[in-house]
N, CA, C and O atoms as a printed pandas DataFrame, in Angstrom:
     atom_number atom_name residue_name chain_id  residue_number  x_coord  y_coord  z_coord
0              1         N          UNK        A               1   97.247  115.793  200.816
1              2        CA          UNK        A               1   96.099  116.168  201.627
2              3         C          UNK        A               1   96.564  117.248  202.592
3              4         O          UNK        A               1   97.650  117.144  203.163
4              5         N          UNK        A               2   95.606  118.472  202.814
5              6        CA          UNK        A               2   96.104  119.434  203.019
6              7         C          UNK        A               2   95.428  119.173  204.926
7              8         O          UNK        A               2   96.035  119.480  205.953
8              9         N          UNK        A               3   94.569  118.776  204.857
9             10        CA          UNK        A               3   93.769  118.599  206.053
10            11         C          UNK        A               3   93.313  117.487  206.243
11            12         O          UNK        A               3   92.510  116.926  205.497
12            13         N          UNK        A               4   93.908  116.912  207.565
13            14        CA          UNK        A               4   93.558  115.736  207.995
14            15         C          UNK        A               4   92.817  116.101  209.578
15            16         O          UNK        A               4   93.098  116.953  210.421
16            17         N          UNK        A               5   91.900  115.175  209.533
17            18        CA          UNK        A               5   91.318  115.776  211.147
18            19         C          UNK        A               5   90.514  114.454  211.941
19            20         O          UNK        A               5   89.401  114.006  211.666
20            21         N          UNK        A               6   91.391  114.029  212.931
21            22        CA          UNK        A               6   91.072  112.658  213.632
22            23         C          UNK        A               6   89.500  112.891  214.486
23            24         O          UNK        A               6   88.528  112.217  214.148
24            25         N          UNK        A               7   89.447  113.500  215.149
25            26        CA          UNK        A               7   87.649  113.939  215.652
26            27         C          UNK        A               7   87.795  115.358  215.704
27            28         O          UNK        A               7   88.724  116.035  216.143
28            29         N          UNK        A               8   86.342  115.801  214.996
29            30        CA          UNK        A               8   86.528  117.280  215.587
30            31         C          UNK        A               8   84.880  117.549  215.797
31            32         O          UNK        A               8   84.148  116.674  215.335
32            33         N          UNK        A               9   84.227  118.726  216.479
33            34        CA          UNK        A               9   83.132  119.006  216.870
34            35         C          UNK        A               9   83.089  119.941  216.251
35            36         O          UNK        A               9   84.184  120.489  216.385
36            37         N          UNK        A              10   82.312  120.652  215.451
37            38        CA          UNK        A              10   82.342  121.838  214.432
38            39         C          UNK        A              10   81.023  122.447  214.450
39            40         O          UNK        A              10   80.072  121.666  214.421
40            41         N          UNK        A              11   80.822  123.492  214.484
41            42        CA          UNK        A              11   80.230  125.013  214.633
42            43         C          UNK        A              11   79.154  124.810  212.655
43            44         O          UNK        A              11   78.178  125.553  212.549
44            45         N          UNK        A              12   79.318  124.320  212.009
45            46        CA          UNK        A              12   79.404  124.321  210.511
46            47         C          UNK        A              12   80.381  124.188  209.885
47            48         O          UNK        A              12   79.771  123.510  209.058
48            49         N          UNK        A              13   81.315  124.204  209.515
49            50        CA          UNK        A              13   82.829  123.834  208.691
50            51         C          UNK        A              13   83.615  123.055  208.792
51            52         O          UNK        A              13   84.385  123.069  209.752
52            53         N          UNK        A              14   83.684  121.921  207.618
53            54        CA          UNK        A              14   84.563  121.085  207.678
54            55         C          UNK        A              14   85.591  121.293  206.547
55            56         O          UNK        A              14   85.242  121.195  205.371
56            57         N          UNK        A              15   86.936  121.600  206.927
57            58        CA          UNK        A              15   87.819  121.821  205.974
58            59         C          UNK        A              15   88.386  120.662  204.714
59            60         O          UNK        A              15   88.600  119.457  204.846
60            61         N          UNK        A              16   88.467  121.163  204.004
61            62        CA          UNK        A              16   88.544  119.899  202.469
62            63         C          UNK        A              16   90.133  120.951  201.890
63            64         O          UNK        A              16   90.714  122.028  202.024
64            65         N          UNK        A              17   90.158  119.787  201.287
65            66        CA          UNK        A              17   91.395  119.924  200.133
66            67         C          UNK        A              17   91.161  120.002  198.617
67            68         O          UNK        A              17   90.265  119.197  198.361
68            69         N          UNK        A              18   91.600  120.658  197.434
69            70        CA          UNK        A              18   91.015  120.024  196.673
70            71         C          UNK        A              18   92.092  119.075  196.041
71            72         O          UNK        A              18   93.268  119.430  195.957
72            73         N          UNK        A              19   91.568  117.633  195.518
73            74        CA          UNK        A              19   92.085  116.835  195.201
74            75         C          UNK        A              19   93.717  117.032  193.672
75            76         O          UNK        A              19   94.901  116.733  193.516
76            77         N          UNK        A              20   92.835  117.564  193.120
77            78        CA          UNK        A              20   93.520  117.989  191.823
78            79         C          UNK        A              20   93.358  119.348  191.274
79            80         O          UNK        A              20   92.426  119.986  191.765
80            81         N          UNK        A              21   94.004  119.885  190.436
81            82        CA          UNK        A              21   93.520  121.742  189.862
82            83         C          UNK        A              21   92.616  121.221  189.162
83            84         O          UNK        A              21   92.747  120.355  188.297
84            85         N          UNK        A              22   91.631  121.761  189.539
85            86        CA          UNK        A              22   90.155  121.815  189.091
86            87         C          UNK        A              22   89.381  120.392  189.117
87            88         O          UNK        A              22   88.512  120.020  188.329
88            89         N          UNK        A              23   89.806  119.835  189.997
89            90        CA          UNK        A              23   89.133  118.503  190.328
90            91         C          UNK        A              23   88.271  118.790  191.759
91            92         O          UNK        A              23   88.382  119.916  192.243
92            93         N          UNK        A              24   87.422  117.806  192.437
93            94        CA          UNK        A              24   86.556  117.860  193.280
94            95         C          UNK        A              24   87.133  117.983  194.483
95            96         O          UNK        A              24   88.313  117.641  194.564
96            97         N          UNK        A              25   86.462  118.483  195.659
97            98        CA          UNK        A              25   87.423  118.739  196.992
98            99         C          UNK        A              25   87.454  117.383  197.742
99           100         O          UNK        A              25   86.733  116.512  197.254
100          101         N          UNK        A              26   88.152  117.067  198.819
101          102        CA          UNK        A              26   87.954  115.958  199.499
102          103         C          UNK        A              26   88.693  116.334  200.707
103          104         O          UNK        A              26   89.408  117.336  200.740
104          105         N          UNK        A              27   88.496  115.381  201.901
105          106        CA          UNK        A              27   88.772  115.250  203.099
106          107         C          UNK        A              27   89.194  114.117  203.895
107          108         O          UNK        A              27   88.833  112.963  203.665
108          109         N          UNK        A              28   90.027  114.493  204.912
109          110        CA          UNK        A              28   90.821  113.386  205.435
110          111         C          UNK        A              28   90.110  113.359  206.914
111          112         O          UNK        A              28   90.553  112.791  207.912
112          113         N          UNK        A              29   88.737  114.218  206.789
113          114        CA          UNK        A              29   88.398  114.138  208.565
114          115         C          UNK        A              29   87.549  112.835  208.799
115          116         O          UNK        A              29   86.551  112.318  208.296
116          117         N          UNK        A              30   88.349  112.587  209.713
117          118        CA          UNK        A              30   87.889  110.926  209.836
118          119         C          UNK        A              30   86.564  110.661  210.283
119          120         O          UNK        A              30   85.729  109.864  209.857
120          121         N          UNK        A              31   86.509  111.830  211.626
121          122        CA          UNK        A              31   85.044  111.897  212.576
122          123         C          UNK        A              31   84.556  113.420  212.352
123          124         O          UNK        A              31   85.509  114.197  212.291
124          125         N          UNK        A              32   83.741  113.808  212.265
125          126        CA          UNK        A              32   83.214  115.110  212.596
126          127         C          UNK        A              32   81.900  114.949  213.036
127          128         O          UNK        A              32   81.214  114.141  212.410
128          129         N          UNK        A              33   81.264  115.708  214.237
129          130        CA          UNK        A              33   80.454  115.753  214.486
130          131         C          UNK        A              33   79.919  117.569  214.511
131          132         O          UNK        A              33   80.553  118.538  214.929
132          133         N          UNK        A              34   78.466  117.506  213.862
133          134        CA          UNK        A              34   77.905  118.540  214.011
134          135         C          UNK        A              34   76.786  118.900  214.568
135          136         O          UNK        A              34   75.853  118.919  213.765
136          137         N          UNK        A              35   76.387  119.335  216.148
137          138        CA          UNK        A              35   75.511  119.192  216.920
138          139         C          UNK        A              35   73.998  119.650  216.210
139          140         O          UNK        A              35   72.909  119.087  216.103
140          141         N          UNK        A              36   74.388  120.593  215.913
141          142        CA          UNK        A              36   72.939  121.787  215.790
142          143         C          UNK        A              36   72.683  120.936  214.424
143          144         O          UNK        A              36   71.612  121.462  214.123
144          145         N          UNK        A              37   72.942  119.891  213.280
145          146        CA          UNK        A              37   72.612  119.292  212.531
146          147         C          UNK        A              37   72.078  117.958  212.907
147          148         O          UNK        A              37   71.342  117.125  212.377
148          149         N          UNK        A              38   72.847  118.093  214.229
149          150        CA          UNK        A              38   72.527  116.205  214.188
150          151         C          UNK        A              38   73.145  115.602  213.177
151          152         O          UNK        A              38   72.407  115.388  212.216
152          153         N          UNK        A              39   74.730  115.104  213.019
153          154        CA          UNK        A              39   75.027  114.626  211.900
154          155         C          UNK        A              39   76.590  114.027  212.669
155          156         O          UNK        A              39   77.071  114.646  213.618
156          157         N          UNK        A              40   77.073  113.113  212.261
157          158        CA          UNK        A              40   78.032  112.460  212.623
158          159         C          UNK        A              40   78.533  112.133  210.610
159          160         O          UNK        A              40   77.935  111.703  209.624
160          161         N          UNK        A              41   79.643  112.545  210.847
161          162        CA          UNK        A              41   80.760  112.560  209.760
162          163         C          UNK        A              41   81.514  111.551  209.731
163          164         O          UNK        A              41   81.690  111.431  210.943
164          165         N          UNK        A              42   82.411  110.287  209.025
165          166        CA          UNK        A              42   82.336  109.526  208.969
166          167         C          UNK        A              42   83.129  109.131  207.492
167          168         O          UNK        A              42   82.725  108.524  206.500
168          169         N          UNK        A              43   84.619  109.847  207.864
169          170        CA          UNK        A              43   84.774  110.659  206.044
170          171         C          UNK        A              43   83.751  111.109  204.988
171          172         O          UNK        A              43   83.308  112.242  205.177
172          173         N          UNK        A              44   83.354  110.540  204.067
173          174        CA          UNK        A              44   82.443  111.069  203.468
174          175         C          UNK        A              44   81.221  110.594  203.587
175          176         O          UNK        A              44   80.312  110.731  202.769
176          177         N          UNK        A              45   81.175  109.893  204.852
177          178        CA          UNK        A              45   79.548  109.080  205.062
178          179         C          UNK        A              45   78.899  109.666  205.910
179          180         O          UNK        A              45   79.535  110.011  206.906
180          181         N          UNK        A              46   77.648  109.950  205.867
181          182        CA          UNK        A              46   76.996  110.641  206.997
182          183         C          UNK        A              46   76.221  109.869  208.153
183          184         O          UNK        A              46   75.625  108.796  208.053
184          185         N          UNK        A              47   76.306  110.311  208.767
185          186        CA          UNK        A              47   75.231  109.399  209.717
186          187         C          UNK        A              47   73.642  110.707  210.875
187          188         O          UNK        A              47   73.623  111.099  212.042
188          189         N          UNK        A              48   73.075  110.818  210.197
189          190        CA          UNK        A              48   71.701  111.447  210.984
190          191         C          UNK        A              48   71.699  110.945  212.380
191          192         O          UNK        A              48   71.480  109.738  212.488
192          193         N          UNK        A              49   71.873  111.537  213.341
193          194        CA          UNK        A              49   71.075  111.271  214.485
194          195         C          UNK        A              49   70.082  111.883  214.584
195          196         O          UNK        A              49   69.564  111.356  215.568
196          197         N          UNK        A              50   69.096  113.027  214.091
197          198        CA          UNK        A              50   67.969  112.763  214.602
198          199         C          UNK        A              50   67.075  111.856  213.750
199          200         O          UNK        A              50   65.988  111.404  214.108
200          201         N          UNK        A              51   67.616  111.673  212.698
201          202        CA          UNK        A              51   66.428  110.427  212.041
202          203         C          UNK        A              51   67.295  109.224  212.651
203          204         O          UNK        A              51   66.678  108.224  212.283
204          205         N          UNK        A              52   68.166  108.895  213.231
205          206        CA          UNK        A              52   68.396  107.628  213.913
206          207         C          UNK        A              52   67.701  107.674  215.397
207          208         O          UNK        A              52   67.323  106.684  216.025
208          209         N          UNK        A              53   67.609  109.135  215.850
209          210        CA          UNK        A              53   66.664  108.556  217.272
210          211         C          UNK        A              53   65.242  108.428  216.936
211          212         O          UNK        A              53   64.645  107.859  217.850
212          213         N          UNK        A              54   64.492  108.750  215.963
213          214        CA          UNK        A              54   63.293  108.337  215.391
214          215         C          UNK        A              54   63.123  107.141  215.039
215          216         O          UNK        A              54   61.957  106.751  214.967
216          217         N          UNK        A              55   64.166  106.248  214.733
217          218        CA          UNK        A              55   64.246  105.337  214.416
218          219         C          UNK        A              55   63.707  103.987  215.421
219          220         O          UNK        A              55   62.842  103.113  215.367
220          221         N          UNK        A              56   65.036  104.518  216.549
221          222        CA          UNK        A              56   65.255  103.727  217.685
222          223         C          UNK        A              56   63.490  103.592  218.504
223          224         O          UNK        A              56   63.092  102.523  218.966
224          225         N          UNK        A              57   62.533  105.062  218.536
225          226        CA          UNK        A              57   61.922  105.255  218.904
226          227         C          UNK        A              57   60.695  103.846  218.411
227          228         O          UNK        A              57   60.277  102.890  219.065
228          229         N          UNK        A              58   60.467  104.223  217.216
229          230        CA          UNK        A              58   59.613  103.329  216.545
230          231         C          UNK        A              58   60.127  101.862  216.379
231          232         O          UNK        A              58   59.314  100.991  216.072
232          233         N          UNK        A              59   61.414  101.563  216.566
233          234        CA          UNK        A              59   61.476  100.424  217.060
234          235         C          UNK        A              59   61.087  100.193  218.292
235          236         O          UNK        A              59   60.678   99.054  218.512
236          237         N          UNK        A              60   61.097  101.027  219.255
237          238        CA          UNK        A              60   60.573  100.803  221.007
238          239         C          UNK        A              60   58.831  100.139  220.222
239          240         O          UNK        A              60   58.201   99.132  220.547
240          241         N          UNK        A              61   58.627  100.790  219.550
241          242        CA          UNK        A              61   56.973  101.057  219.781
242          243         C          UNK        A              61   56.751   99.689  219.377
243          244         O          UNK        A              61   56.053   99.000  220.121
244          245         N          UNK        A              62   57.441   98.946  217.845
245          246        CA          UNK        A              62   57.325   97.994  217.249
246          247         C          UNK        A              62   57.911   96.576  218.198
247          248         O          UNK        A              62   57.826   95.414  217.802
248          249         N          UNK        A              63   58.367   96.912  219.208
249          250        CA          UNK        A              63   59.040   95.566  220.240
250          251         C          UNK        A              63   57.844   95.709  221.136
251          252         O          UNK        A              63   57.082   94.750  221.011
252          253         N          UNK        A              64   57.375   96.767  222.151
253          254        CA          UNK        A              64   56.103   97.398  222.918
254          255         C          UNK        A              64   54.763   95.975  221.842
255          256         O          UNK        A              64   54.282   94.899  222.197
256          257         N          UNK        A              65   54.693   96.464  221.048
257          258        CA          UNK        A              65   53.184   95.744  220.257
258          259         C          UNK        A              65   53.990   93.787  220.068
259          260         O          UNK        A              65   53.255   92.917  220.535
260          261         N          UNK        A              66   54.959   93.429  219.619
261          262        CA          UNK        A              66   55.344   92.093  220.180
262          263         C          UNK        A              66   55.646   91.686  221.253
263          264         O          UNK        A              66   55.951   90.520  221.504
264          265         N          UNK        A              67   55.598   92.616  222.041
265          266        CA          UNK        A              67   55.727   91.786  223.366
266          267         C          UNK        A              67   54.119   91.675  223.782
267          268         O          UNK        A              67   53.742   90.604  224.256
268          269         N          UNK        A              68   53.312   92.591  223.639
269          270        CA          UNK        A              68   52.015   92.214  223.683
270          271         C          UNK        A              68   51.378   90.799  222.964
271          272         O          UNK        A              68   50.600   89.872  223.191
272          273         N          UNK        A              69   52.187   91.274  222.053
273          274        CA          UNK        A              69   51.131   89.921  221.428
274          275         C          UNK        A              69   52.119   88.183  222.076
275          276         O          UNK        A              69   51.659   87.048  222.205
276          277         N          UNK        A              70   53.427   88.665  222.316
277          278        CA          UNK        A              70   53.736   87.357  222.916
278          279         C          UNK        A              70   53.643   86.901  224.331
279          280         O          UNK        A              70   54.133   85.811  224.624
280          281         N          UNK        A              71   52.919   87.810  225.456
281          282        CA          UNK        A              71   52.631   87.653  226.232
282          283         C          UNK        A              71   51.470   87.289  226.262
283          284         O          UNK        A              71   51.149   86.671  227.277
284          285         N          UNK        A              72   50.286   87.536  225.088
285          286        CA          UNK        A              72   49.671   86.959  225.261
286          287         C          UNK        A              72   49.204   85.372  224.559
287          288         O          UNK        A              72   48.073   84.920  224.731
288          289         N          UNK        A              73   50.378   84.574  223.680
289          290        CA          UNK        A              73   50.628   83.269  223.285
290          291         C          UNK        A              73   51.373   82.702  223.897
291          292         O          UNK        A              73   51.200   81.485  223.825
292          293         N          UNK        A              74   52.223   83.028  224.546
293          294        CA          UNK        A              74   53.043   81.708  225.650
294          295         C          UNK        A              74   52.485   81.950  227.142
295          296         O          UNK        A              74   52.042   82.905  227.780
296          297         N          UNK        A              75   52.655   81.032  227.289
297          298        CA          UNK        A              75   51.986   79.854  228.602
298          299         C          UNK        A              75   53.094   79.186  229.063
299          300         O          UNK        A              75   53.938   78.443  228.562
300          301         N          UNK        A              76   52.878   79.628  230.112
301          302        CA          UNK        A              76   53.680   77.913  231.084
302          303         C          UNK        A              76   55.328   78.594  231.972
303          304         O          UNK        A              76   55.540   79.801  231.859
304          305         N          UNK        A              77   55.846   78.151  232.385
305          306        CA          UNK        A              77   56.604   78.267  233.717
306          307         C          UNK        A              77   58.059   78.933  232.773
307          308         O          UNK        A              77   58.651   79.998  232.945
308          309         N          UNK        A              78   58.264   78.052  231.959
309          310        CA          UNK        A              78   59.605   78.855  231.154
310          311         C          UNK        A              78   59.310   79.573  229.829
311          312         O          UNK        A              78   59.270   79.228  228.648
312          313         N          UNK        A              79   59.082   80.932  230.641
313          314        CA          UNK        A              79   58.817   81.890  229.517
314          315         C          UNK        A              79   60.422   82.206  228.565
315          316         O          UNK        A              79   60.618   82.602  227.416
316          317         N          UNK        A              80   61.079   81.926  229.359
317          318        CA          UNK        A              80   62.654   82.679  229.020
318          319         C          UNK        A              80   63.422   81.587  228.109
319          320         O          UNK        A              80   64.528   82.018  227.785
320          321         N          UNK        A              81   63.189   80.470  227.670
321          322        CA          UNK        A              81   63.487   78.575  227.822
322          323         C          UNK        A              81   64.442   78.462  228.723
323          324         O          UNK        A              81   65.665   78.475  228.592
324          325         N          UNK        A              82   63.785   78.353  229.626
325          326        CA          UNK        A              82   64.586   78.085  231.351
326          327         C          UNK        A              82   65.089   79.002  231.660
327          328         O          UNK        A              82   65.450   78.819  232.822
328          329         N          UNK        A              83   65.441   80.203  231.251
329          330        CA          UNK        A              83   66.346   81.123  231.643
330          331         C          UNK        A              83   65.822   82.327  232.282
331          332         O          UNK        A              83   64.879   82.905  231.741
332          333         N          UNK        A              84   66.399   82.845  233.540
333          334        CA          UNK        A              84   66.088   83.997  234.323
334          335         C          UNK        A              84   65.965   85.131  233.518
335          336         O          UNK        A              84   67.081   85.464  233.117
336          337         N          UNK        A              85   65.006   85.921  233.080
337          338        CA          UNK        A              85   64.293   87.376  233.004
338          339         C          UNK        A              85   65.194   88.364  234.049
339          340         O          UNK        A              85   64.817   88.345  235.221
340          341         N          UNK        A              86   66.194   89.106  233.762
341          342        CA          UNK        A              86   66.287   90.219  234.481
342          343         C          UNK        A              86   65.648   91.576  234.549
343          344         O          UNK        A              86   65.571   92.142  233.459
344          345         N          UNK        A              87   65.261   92.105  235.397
345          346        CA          UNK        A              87   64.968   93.724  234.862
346          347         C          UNK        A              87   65.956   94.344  234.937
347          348         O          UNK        A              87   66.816   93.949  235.723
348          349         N          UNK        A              88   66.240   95.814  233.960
349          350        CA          UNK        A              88   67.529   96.354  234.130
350          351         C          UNK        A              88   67.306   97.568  234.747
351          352         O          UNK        A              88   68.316   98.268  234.814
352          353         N          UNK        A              89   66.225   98.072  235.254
353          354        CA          UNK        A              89   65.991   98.994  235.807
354          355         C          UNK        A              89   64.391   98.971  236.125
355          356         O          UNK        A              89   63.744   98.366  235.270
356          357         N          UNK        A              90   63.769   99.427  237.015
357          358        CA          UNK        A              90   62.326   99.674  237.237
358          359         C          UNK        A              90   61.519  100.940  236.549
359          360         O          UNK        A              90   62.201  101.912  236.222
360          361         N          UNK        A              91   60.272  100.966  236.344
361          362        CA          UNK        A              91   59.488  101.646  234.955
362          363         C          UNK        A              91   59.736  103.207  235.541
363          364         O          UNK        A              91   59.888  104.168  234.787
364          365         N          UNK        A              92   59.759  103.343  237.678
365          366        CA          UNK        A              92   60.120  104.446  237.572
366          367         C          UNK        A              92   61.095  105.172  237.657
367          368         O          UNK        A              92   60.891  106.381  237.550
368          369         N          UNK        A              93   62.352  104.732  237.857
369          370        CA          UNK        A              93   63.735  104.941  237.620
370          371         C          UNK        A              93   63.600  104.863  236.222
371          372         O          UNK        A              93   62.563  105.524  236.163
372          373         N          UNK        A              94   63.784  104.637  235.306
373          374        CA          UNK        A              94   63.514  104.863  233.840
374          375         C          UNK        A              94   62.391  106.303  233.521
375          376         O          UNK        A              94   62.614  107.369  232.946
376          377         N          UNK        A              95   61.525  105.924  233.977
377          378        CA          UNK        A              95   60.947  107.731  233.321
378          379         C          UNK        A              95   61.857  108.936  234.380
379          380         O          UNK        A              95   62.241  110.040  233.995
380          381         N          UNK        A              96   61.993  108.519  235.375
381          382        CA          UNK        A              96   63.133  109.729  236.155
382          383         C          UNK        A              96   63.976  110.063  235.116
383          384         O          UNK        A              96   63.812  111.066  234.421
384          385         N          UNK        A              97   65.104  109.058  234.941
385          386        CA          UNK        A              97   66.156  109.133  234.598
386          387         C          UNK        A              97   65.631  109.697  233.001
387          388         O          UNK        A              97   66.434  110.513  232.549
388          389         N          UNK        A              98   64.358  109.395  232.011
389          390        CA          UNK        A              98   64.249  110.232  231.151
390          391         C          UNK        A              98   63.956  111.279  230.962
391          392         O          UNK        A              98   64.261  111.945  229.973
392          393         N          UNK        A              99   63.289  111.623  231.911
393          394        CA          UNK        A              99   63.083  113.232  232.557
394          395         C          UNK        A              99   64.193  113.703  233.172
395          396         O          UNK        A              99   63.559  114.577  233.763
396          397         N          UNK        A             100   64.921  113.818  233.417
397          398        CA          UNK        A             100   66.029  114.223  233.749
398          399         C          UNK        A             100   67.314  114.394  232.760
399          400         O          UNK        A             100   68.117  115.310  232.939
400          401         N          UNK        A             101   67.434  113.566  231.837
401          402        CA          UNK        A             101   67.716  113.522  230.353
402          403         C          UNK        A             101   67.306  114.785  229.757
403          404         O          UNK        A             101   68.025  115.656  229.268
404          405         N          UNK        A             102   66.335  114.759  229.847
405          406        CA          UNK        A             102   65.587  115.796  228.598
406          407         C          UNK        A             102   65.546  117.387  229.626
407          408         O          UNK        A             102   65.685  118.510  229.140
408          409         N          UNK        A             103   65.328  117.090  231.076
409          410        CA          UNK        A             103   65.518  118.553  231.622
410          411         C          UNK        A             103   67.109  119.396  231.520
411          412         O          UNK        A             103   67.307  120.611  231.506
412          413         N          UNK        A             104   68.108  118.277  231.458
413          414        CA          UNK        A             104   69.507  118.497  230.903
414          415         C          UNK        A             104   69.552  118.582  229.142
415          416         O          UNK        A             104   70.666  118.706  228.632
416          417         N          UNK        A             105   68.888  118.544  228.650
417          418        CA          UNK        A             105   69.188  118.740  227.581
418          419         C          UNK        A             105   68.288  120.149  227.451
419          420         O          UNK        A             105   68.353  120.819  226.421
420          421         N          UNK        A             106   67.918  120.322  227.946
421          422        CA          UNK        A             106   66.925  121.858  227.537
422          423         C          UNK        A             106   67.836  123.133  228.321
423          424         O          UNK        A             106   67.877  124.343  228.097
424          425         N          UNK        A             107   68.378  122.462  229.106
425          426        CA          UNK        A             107   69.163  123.586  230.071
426          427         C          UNK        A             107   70.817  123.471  229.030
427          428         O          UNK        A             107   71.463  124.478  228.736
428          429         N          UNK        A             108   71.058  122.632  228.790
429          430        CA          UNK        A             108   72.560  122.706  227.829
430          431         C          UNK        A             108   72.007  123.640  226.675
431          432         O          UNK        A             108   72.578  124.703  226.430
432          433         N          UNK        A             109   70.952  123.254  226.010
433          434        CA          UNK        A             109   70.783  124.046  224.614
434          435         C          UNK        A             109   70.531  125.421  225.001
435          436         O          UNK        A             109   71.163  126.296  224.409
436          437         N          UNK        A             110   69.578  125.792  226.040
437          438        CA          UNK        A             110   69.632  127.262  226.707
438          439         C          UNK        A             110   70.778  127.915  226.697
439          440         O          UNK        A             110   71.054  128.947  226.084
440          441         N          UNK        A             111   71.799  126.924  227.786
441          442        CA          UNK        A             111   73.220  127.678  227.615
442          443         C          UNK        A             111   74.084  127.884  225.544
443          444         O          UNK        A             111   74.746  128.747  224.967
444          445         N          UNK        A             112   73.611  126.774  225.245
445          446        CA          UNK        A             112   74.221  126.923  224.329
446          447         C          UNK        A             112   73.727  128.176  223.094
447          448         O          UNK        A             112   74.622  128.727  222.453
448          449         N          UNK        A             113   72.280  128.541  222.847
449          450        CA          UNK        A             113   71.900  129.487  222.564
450          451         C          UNK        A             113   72.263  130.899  223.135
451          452         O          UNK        A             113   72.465  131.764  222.283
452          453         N          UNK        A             114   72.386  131.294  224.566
453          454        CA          UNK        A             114   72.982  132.149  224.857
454          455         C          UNK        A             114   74.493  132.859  224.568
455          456         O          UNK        A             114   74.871  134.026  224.676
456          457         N          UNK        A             115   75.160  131.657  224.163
457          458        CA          UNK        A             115   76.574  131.757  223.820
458          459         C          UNK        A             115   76.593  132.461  222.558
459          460         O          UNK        A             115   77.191  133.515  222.343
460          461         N          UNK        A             116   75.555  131.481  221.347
461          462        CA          UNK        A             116   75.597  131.803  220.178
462          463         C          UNK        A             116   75.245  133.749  219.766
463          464         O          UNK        A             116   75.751  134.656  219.104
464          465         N          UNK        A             117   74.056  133.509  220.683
465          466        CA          UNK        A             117   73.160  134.884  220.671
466          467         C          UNK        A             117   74.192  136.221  221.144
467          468         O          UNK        A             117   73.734  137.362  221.208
């Protein structure tokens, strides 16, 4: 193996070897991540992040519609079975903090387009 690569962040190119003369190429990069794809590398397994944050999303939506419907079938003093309900944050510290998320992410990709450009 000509190229081995423990994490790397890549522009487009992931370097391969080829296995045999005239056999298929392969790779020893363990992690690669590629932003502008959304793609996490994984030797030869891929992993999508933007169809995994779509994912996560529509699971919000699909927990959002059961908690409706189980708030409105249980009754009575121990909603939790006896156990304390924490909140982990309040609804408006959460949209801050997601707005603020996303105003940093529009200002990184700005910079990062300028670089490219």
């Amino acid at each position: 193996m000509d190229c081995f690569s423990g994490w790397c962040i890549t522009d487009r190119l992931v370097l391969k070897t080829v296995s045999n003369p005239g056999g298929s190429w392969s790779s020893a990069g363990l992690r690669v991540f590629y932003p502008a794809g959304g793609v996490l590398i994984f030797d030869e397994r891929r992993l999508c992040l933007f169809e995994l944050e779509v994912e996560l999303i529509e699971l919000r939506i699909r927990i959002a519609d059961k908690l409706k419907e189980l708030r409105e079938s249980i009754k009575g003093q121990a909603n939790y079975g006896g156990r304390i309900g924490e909140v982990v944050m309040k609804e408006r510290e959460a949209r801050q903090r997601f707005m603020e998320w996303q105003h940093r992410r529009v200002e990184a990709l700005e910079e990062l387009a300028k670089r490219k450009g």
